[in-house]
C-alpha positions in Angstrom: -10.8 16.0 17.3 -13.7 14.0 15.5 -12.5 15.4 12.2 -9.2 14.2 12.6 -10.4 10.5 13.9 -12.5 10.3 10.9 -9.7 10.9 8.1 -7.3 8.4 10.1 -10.0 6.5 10.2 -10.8 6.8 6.2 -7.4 6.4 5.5 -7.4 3.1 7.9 -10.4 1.7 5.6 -7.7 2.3 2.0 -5.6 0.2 4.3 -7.8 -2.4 5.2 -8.9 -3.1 1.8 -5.2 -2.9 0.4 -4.4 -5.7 2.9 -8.1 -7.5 2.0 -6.8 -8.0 -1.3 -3.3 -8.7 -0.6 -4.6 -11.6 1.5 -5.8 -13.3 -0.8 -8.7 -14.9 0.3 -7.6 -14.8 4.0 -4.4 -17.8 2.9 -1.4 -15.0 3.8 -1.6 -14.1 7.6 0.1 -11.0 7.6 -2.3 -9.1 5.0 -5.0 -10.8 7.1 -3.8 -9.7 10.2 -3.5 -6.4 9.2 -6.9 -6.5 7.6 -8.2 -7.5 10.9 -6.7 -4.4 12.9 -6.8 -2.0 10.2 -11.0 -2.8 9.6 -11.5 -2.9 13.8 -9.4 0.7 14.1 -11.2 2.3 10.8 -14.9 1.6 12.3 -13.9 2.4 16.1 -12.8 5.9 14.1 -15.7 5.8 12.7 -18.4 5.5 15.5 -16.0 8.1 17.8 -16.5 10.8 15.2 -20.1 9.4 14.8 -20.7 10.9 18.0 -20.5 14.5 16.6 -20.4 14.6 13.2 -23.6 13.6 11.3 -24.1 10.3 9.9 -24.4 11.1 6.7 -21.6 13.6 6.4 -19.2 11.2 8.4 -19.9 8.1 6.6 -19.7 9.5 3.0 -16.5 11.7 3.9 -15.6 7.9 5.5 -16.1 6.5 2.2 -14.8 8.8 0.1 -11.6 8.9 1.7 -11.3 4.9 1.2 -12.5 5.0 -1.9 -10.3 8.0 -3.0 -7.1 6.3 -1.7 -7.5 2.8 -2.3 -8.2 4.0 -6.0 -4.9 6.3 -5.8 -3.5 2.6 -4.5 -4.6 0.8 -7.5 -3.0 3.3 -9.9 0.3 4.2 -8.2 1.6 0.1 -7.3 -1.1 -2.1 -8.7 -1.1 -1.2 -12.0 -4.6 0.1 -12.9 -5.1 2.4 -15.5 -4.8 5.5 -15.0 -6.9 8.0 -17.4 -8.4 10.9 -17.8 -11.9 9.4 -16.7 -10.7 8.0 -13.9 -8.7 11.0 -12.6 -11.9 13.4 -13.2 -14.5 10.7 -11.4 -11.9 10.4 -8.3 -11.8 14.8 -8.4 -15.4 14.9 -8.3 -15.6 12.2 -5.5 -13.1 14.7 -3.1 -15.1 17.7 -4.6 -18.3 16.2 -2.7 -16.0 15.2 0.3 -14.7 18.7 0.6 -18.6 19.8 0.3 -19.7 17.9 2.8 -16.9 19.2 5.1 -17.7 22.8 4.3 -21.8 22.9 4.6 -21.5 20.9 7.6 
């Protein structure tokens, strides 16, 4: 159960920094509200699958997961450039995801 809390709880952090951005600056109120519940749901995620998954496994498959969809976010609807660099550095960041998973 804590690996399934901890992606919905990755996936919650691509969300609340979708929304961070979308808020611009905190003036919208609907980006900022959902920054606000997105950010408290992705940590309380977070510190439940703490509790039996090693911090540094569960914080870097955390971050990855965040970083790996709010990247995938950026280059499907905001426009950023997708290349061949960029594909290959997001591959090698789920490569050491899926690593983590396994030689836990």
């Amino acid at each position: 159960m804590a690996w399934v809390v901890l992606i919905i709880a990755g996936v919650l952090e691509t969300v609340w920094a979708v929304a961070l951005e979308a808020s611009k600056g905190f003036s919208r109120l609907v980006p900022s509200v959902v920054f606000g519940v997105a950010l408290v749901l992705s940590m309380g995620g977070l510190a439940y699958a703490m509790k039996s998954i090693p911090l540094g496994t569960g914080y870097a498959i955390w971050v990855g997961i965040g970083a790996i969809g709010t990247a995938l976010y950026g280059m499907a609807v905001m426009g950023d450039a997708v290349t061949a660099a960029r594909i290959t550095c997001l591959v090698l960041i789920l490569g050491g995801v899926v690593g983590l998973k396994v030689l836990h």
